[in-house]
Structure formats: structure tokens, C-alpha cells
KEMIVO-626189 format. One record per residue (C-alpha): residue number from 1; residue in one letter; x, y, z. Coordinates in steps of 0.5 Angstrom, whole numbers, plus 500, padded with zeros to 3 digits. Layout:
% KEMIVO-626189
> NUM / A / X / Y / Z;
...
END
This chain:
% KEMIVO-626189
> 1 / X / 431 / 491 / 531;
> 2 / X / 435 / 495 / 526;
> 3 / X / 434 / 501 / 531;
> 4 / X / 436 / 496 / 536;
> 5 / X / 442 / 494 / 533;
> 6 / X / 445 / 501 / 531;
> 7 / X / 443 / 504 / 537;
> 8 / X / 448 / 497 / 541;
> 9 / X / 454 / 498 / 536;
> 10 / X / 454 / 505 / 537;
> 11 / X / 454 / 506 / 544;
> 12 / X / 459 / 500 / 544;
> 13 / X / 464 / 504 / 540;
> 14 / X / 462 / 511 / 544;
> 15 / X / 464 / 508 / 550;
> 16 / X / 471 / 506 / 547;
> 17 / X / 473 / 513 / 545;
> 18 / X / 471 / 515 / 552;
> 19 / X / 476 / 510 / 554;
> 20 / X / 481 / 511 / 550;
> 21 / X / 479 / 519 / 551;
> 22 / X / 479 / 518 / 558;
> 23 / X / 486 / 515 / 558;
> 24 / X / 490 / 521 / 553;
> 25 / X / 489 / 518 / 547;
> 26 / X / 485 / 523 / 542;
> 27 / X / 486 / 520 / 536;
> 28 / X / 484 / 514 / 537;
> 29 / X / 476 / 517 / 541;
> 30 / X / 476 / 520 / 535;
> 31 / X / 476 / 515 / 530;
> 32 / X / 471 / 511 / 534;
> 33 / X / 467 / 517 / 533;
> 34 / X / 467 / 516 / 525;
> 35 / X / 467 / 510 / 526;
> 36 / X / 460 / 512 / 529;
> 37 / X / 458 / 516 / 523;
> 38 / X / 460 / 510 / 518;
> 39 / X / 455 / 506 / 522;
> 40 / X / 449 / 511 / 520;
> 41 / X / 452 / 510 / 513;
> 42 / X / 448 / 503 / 512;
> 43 / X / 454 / 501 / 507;
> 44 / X / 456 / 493 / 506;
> 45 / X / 463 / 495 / 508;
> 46 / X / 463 / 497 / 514;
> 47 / X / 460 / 491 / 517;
> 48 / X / 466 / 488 / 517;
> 49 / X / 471 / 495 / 520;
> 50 / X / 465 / 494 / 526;
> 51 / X / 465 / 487 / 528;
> 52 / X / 473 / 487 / 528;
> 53 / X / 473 / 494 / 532;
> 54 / X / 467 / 490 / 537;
> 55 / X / 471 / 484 / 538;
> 56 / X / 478 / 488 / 539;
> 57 / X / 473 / 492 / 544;
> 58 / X / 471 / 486 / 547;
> 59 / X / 478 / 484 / 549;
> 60 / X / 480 / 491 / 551;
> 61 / X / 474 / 491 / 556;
> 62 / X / 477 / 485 / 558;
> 63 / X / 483 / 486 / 559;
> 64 / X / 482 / 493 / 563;
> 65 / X / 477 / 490 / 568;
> 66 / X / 483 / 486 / 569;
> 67 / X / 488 / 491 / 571;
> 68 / X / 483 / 495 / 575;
> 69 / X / 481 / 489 / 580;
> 70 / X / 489 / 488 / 581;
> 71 / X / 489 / 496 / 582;
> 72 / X / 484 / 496 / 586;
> 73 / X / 485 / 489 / 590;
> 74 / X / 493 / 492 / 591;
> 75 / X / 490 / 498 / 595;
> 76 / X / 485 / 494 / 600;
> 77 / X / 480 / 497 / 596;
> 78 / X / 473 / 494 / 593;
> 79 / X / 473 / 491 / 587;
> 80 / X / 466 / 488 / 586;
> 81 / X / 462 / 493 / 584;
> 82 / X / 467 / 495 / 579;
> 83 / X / 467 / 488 / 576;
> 84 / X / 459 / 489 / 575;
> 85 / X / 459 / 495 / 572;
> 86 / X / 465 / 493 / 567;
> 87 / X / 461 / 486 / 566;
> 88 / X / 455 / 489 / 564;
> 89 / X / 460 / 493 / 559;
> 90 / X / 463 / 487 / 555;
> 91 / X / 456 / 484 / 555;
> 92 / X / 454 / 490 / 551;
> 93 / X / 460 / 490 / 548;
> 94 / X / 459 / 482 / 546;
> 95 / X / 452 / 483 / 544;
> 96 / X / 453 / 488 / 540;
> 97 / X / 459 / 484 / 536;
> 98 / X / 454 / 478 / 535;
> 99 / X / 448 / 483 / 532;
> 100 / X / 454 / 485 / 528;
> 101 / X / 455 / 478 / 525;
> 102 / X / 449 / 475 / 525;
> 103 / X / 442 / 476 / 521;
> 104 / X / 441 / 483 / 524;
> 105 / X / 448 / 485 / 522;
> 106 / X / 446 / 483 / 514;
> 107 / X / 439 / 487 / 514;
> 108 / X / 442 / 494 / 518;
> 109 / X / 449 / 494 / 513;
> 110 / X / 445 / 493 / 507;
> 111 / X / 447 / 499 / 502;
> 112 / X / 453 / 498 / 497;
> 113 / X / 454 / 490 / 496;
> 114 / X / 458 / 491 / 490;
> 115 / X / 465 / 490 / 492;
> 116 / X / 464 / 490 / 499;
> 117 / X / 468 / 485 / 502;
> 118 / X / 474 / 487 / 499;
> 119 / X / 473 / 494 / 501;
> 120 / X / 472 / 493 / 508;
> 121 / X / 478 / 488 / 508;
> 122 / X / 482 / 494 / 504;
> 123 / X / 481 / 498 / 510;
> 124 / X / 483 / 493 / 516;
> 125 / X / 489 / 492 / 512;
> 126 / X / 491 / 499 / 512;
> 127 / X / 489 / 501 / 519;
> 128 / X / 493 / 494 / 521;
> 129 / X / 499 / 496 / 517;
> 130 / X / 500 / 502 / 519;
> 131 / X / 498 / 501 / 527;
> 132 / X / 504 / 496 / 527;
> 133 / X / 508 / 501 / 523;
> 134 / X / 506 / 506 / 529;
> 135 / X / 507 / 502 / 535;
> 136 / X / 514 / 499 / 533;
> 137 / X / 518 / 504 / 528;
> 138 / X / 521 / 508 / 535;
> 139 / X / 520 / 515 / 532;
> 140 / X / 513 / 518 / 530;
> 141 / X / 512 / 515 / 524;
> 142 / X / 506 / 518 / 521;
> 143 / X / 506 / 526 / 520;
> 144 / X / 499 / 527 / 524;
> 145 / X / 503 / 525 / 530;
> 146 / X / 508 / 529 / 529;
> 147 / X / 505 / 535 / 529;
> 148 / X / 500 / 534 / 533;
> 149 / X / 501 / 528 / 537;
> 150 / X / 497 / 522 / 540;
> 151 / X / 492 / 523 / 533;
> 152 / X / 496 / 518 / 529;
> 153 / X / 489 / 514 / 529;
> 154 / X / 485 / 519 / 526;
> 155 / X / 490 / 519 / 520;
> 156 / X / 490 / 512 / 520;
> 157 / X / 483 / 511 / 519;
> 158 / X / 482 / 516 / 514;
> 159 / X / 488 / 513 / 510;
> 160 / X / 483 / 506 / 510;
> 161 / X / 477 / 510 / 509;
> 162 / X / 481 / 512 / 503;
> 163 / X / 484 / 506 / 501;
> 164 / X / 477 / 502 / 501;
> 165 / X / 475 / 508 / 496;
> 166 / X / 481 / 507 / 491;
> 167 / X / 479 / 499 / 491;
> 168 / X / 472 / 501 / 489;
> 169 / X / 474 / 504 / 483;
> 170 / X / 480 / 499 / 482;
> 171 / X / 475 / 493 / 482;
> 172 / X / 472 / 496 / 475;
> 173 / X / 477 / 492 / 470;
> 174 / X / 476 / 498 / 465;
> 175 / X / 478 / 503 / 470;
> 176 / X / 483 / 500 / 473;
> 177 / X / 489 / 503 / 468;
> 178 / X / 487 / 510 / 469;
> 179 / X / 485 / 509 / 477;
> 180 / X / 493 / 506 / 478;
> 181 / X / 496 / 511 / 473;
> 182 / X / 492 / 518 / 478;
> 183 / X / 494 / 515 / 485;
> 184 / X / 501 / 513 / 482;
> 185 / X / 502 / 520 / 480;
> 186 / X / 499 / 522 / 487;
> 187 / X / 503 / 518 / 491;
> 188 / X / 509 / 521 / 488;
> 189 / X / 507 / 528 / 489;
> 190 / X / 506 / 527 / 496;
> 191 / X / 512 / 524 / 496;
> 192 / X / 516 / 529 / 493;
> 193 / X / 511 / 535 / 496;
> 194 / X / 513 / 532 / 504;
> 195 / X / 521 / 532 / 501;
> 196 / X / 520 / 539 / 499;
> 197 / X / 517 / 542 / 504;
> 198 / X / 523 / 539 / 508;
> 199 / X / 528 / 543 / 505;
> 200 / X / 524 / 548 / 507;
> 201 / X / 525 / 548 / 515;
> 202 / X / 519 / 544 / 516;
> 203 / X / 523 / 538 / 518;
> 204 / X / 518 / 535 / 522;
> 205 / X / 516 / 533 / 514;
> 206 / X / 523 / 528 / 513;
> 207 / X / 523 / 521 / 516;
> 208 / X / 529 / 523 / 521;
> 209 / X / 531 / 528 / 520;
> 210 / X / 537 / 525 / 516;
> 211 / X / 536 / 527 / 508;
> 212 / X / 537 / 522 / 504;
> 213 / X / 537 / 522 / 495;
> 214 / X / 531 / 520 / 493;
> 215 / X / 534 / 516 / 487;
> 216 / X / 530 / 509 / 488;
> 217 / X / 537 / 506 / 485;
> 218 / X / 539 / 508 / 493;
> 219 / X / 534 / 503 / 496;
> 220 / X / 540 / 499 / 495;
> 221 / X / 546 / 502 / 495;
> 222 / X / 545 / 507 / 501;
> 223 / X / 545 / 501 / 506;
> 224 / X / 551 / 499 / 503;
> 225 / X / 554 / 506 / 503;
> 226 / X / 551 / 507 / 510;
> 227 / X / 551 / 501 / 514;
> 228 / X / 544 / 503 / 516;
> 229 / X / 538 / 505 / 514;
> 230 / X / 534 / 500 / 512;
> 231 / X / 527 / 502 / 512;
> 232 / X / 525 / 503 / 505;
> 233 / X / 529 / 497 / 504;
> 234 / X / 524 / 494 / 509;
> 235 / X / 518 / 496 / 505;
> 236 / X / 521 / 494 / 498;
> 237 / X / 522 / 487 / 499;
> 238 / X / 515 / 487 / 503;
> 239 / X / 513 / 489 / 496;
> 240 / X / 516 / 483 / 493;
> 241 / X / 513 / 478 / 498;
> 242 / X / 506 / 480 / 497;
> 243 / X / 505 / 483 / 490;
> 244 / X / 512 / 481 / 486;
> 245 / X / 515 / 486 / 482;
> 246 / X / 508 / 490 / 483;
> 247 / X / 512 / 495 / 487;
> 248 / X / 514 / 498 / 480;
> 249 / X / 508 / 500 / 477;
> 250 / X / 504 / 502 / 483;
> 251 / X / 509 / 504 / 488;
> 252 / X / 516 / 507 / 486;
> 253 / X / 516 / 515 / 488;
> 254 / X / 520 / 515 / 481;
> 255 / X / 516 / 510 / 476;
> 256 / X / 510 / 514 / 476;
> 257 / X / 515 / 519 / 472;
> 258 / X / 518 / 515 / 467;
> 259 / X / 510 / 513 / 466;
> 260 / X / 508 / 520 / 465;
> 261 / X / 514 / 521 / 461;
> 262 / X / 512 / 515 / 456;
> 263 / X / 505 / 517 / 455;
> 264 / X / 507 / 524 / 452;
> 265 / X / 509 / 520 / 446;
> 266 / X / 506 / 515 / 440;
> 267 / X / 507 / 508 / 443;
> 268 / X / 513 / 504 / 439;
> 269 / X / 515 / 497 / 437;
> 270 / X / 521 / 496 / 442;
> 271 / X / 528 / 497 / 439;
> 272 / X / 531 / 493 / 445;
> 273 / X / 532 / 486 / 446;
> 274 / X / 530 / 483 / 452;
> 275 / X / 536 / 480 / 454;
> 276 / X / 540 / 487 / 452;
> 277 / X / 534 / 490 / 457;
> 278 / X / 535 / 485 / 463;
> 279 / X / 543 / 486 / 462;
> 280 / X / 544 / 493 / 462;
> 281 / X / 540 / 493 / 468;
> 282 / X / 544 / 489 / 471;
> 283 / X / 550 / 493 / 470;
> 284 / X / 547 / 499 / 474;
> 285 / X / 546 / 494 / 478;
> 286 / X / 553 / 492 / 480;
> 287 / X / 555 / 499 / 478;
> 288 / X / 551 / 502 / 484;
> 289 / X / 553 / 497 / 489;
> 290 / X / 559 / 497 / 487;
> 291 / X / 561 / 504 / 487;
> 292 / X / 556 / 505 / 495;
> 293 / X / 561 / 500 / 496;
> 294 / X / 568 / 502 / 495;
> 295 / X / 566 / 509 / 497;
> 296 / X / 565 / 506 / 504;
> 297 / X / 571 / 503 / 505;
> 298 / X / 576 / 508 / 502;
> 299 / X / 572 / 512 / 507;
> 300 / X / 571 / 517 / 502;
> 301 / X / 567 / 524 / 504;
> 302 / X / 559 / 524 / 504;
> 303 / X / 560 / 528 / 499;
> 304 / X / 562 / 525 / 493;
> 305 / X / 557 / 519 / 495;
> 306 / X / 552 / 525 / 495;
> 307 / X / 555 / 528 / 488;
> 308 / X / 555 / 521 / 485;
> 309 / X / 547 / 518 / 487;
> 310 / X / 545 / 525 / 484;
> 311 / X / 548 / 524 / 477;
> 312 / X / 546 / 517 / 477;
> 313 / X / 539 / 520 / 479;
> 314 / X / 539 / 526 / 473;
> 315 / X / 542 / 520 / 468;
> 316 / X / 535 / 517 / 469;
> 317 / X / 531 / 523 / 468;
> 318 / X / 534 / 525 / 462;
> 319 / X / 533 / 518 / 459;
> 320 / X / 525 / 519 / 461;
> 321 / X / 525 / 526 / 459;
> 322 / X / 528 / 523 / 451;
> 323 / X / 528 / 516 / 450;
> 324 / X / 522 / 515 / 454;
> 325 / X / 517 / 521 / 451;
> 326 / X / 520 / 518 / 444;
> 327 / X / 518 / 512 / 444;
> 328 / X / 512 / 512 / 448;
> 329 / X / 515 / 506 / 453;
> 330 / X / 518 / 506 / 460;
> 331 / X / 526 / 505 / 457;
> 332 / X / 528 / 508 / 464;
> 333 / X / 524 / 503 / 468;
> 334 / X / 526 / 497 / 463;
> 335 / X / 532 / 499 / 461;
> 336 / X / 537 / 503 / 466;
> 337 / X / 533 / 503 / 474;
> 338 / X / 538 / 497 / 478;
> 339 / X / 533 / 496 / 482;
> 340 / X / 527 / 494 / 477;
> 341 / X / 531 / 488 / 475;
> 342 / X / 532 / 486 / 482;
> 343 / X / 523 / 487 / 483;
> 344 / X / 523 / 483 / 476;
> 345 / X / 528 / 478 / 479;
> 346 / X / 526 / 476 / 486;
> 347 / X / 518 / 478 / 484;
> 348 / X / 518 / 471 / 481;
> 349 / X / 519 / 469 / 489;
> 350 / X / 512 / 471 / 488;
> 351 / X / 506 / 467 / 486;
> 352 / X / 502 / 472 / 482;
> 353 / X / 502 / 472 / 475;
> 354 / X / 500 / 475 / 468;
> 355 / X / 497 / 470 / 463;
> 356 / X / 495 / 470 / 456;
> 357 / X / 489 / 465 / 455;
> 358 / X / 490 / 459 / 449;
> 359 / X / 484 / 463 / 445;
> 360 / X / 487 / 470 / 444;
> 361 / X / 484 / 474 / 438;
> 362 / X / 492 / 476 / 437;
> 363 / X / 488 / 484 / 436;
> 364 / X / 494 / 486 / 439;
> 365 / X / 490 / 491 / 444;
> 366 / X / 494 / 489 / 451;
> 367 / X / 501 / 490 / 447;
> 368 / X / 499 / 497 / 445;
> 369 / X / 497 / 499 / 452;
> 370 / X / 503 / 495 / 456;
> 371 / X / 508 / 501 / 457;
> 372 / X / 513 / 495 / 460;
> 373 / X / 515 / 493 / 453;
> 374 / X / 513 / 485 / 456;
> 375 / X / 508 / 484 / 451;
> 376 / X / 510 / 482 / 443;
> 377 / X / 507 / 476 / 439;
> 378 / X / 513 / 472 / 443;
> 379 / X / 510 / 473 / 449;
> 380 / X / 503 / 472 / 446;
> 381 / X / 505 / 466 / 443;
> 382 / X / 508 / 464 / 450;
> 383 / X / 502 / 465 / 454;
> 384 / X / 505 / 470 / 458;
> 385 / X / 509 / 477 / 459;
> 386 / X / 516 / 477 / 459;
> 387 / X / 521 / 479 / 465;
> 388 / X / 520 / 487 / 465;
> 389 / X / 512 / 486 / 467;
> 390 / X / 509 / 489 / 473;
> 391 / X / 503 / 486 / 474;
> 392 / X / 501 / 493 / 473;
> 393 / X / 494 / 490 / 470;
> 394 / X / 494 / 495 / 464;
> 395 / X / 493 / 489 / 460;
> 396 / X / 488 / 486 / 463;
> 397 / X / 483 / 492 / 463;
> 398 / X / 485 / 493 / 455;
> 399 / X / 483 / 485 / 453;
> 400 / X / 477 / 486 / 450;
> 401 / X / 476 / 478 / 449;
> 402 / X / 478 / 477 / 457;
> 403 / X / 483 / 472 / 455;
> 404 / X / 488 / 477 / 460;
> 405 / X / 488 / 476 / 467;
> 406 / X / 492 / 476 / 474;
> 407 / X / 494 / 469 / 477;
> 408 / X / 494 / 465 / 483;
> 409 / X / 495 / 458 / 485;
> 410 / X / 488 / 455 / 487;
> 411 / X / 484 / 461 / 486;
> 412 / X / 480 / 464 / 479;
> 413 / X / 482 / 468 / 475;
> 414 / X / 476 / 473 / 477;
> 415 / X / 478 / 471 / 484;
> 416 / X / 486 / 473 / 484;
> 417 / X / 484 / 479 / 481;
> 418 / X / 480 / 481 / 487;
> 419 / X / 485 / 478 / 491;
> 420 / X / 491 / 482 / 488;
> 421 / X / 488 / 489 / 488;
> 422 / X / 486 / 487 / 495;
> 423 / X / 494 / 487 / 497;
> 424 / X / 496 / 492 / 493;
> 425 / X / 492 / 497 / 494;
> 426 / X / 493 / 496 / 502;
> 427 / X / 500 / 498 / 501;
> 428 / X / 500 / 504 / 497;
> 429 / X / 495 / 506 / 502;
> 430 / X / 500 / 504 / 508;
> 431 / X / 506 / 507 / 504;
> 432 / X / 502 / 513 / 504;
> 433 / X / 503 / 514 / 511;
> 434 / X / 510 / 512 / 512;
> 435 / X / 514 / 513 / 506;
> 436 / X / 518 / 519 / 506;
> 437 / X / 525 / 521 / 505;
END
């Protein structure tokens, strides 16, 4: 019964690629292909891939017989016999859906439990972030299909392939902190590496071809200067409805610096208050849109805007590469980023939360981890962290009593904390592959 159904789920996805290869599309023949090879791995998280490739399957056999038989019946021809042949390909293709969901599905993907719901999950996520983002952005939006068009899918099945291992490892709550810290940094230099290569001449690298700074404080005073361009603003508030403030910790292209810059220094008691942090946060804020917005309308030379995003920008570095190192804390993210006040602020639209438990030891081992400057004994006497906090999870994998943990209205703690590395790992994934200058 095993050779049984592995032999009808591959010739099932075998027979899309040919017809996704019959039609030009390339990229999409060969992620069925490894989808093929996944099959053959017996691992747990792939069934769940399988029985959704299977079931689109199913539905695009249907739709295909459909439009054959009205070619077919416009020209005079005969349709019958095509109908046959096409029904007995969406029956295999149906079969093969069903042993993939039932018993024999459970006894052939039998290799890998652990974590594997959320891992197969992760990869759908991925390949369905970044289908859409393909099919509606009006520009080739991942690299693969600029340089090498109609490949795109294979792209994109990889990025999942790599999203689902990245949420393997982060499912190890004492893994988690250096796991997040490693793919932050990664997606930070393949960000700057994309950037710099665009500068090089290869523009097929930028997103338009249009260079913007990369400063995330622009995110919103760009659109405010340029009246347009509005994609990663897109991306970022995506971000807040999801995961809340998490865009901080787990996505800003500029974060994963003033994070590096903190850790090269002993972590010390912050010297800010909160409301000083959160007010001089605000500040830039203003300063920012204000000043992208009086540019514009004094219709003042590009320039000056370029000039004036770029010492904001060097004024952050300098202040993560001093004030940051010393004090082992993220004083740039915390203290000076417009936009991390914005993520903190509009993140409480967000249901996900950090929660210290009634029965805390007080050993004050989360507060020597947390970068963020949101633990202290008030936020431990409170029960939670102050504003700043990102959801980075530090603090979770760093409470050896377990009295830290993510939450979410309805669910477990254990539960939201799946539930929240499912979400945010699945963007960083999807941003991987669309997030560029």
C-alpha cells in the first residue's frame, strides 16, 4: 500500500509539471519535480505541501478540461474522448489527494514528527506570500524571474523549503534567541548585498529601478516626499497586523545592526526613562514627516532630500556604533528609529503579547538578555514589558522557570508561541524575496 501511494502522488504531481512544462511555465515543472524528491523523503511535513499541490491540482485538471472541450467543440472538433482521458487524470489526481489525507498518508509521511504541522504550514505560507506578491506586483518582483524568467516558482519553493527549516530550529525555545539573532543579520546582508550589487550596474537587483536610501525612518517619510512608493510601507503595516511591533526585531534591514552593535558591549541598567525614550522617539517622528513634507511642497531639489535622509541615516549609525556598543542596549532601536515608536504604538492594534507569570523567581535572567530595555523590576512587578518590546522572544528562551511566554486570546501559551513563530518566520521568508531597495 505504501508503493502504492507514493507511486500515485508522484505520477499525479509528475503530470502537472508536464503540464505546467507543456505551457512555458518552467519554474513551476520544476518545483513539482521537487516536490517529487520531498515525497520520497517520508518526512511529516511534507504531507501537508502534498495534499494542498494535490488538491490545487484537482481543480486546475478541472478547469483545463473545461476550456479544452469549448476549444474543441468552437472548432467542430470531437471532445469526447479528450473528456475521458482528462477524467481519468483528475480521478488519479483525486485518488491521490485521498490517500495523501487519510491513513495511508499518515503511514507513508511517517519520518520527522516533531514540529511538523508548523513546518509544513511555514512552507505553505511562503509559497502562498510570494505566489500572490508574483502574480499582482506589476513588475518581476522576485530576482529569479528577472534574470531568468518564468522560473520564479522554483524560487519560491526553495524559500519555503528554507522557511520551514528556519521554523524547525526556532521551535527549540533555547534556540530561538541566536536562531532569530543569525537569519536577522542574514536578512540584512542579503538586503544591503542586493542594494550594493545595484550600484554596481547590475540593476535587474533593485526593485525598480528607482534607488531610494535605505534609512527605515523613510518607510514613511518617503511616500510623504514622493507622493508614491508605497510598497514597503505595505510590507510594514502587514507587519503590525500580524506579529505587532515583531517587524523590529525580526525584519528591519537596520535593526539587525544596532542589535550587533549592542552585543559588543556589557549589557547595562538603562539610563533612559521610558517616557523620555518614547518622547524622543516621537520627536524624530515628526521631525521626519515634517521635514519630507516641507521639501515637497517647497518643491525643493531631490537633492536636499537625498542630503537630508542620508545624515539622518549616519546619525543612527554613529549612535549604534557609540551609545549602543556602550551600554550593551539597542539605544538607536529604543531611543532615536521614528519608526520603532510607530511599530510599538500601532503593534498594540495587535493581539500578541509578552507575559511574565504571578510565580516569577524575580532571578532577573530575562532582563540581562532583553536588548530592548523593556524588562526592569517594574515590568516584572507588572506582569509584562514596557512599550519598547518587540516580541523578539529572548526573554522567553532565557526564563529558566518558564514564567515568560508569548500570548494570544484563546490559545495556550505553548500553543501562541507556535502559533507566533509560525507567522513571523513566514515573513521573514516572504520578505526575503521581495524586500529590496
Amino acid at each position: 500500500m505504501n508503493i502504492l501511494t507514493s507511486a500515485t502522488i508522484c505520477l499525479s504531481l509528475l503530470l502537472l509539471g508536464a503540464h505546467h512544462l507543456r505551457f512555458g511555465d518552467m519554474g513551476l515543472a520544476a518545483a513539482h519535480v521537487l516536490l517529487v524528491t520531498l515525497v520520497f523523503s517520508r518526512k511529516q511535513w511534507v504531507r501537508m505541501p502534498a495534499v494542498a499541490a494535490l488538491a490545487w491540482g484537482a481543480w486546475v485538471w478541472a478547469d483545463s478540461t473545461v476550456g479544452f472541450i469549448r476549444v474543441r467543440q468552437m472548432l467542430g472538433a470531437d471532445w469526447e474522448r479528450l473528456a475521458l482521458i482528462m477524467g481519468a487524470v483528475i480521478a488519479v489526481t483525486f485518488a491521490a489527494f485521498m490517500l495523501s489525507l487519510g491513513p495511508t498518508g499518515t503511514r507513508w509521511f511517517n519520518r520527522q514528527s516533531r514540529g511538523a504541522s508548523i513546518r509544513g504550514l511555514v512552507f505553505l505560507l511562503v509559497c502562498l506570500g510570494l505566489s500572490v506578491a508574483q502574480a499582482k506586483v506589476p513588475f518581476p518582483v522576485l530576482l529569479l524571474d528577472r534574470f531568468a524568467p518564468g522560473w520564479g516558482w522554483l524560487e519560491i519553493i526553495l524559500l519555503g523549503l528554507y522557511g520551514q527549516w528556519i521554523a524547525s530550529l526556532m521551535l527549540e525555545p533555547s534556540r530561538q534567541p541566536q536562531v532569530r539573532r543569525y537569519i536577522w543579520a542574514g536578512f540584512s546582508f542579503v538586503f544591503f548585498l542586493q542594494l550594493a550589487l545595484g550600484l554596481s550596474g547590475l540593476r535587474d537587483m533593485l526593485m525598480t529601478g528607482n534607488l531610494h536610501l535605505p534609512v527605515p525612518a523613510l518607510i514613511l517619510g518617503g511616500p510623504v516626499y514622493r507622493g508614491g512608493g508605497f510598497f514597503m510601507l505595505i510590507l510594514f503595516s502587514v507587519t503590525l497586523l500580524l506579529v505587532g511591533p515583531a517587524w523590529c526585531s525580526h525584519l528591519c534591514y537596520i535593526g539587525a545592526w544596532d542589535d550587533a552593535a549592542s552585543r559588543l558591549g556589557a549589557r547595562k541598567p538603562a539610563t533612559l526613562s521610558r517616557r523620555v525614550t518614547i518622547l524622543s522617539r516621537l520627536a524624530t517622528l515628526v521631525l521626519v514627516v515634517g521635514a519630507a513634507y516641507g521639501l515637497r511642497i517647497s518643491g525643493a531639489s531631490w537633492v536636499l532630500a537625498v542630503v537630508g535622509g542620508a545624515v539622518f541615516g549616519a546619525a543612527g549609525v554613529i549612535i549604534m556604533l557609540t551609545i549602543s556598543r556602550r551600554n550593551g542596549t539597542m539605544v538607536h532601536c529604543t531611543a532615536y528609529c521614528p519608526i520603532g515608536v510607530v511599530a510599538n504604538l500601532l503593534g498594540k492594534v495587535s493581539p500578541w503579547r509578552i507575559r511574565i507569570g504571578a510565580d516569577c523567581t524575580r532571578c532577573n535572567a530575562c532582563i540581562a538578555r532583553c536588548r530592548y530595555s523593556a524588562l526592569d523590576d517594574r515590568a516584572l512587578e507588572e506582569g509584562s514589558p514596557a512599550l519598547s518590546c518587540t516580541l523578539c522572544g529572548d526573554c522567553v528562551g532565557a526564563c529558566r522557570h518558564g514564567q515568560i511566554g508569548y500570548v494570544f486570546p484563546g490559545m495556550t501559551a505553548e500553543r501562541a508561541r507556535a502559533a507566533f513563530i509560525t507567522l513571523v518566520v513566514s515573513l521573514h521568508a516572504v520578505f526575503l524575496g521581495v524586500a529590496r531597495i
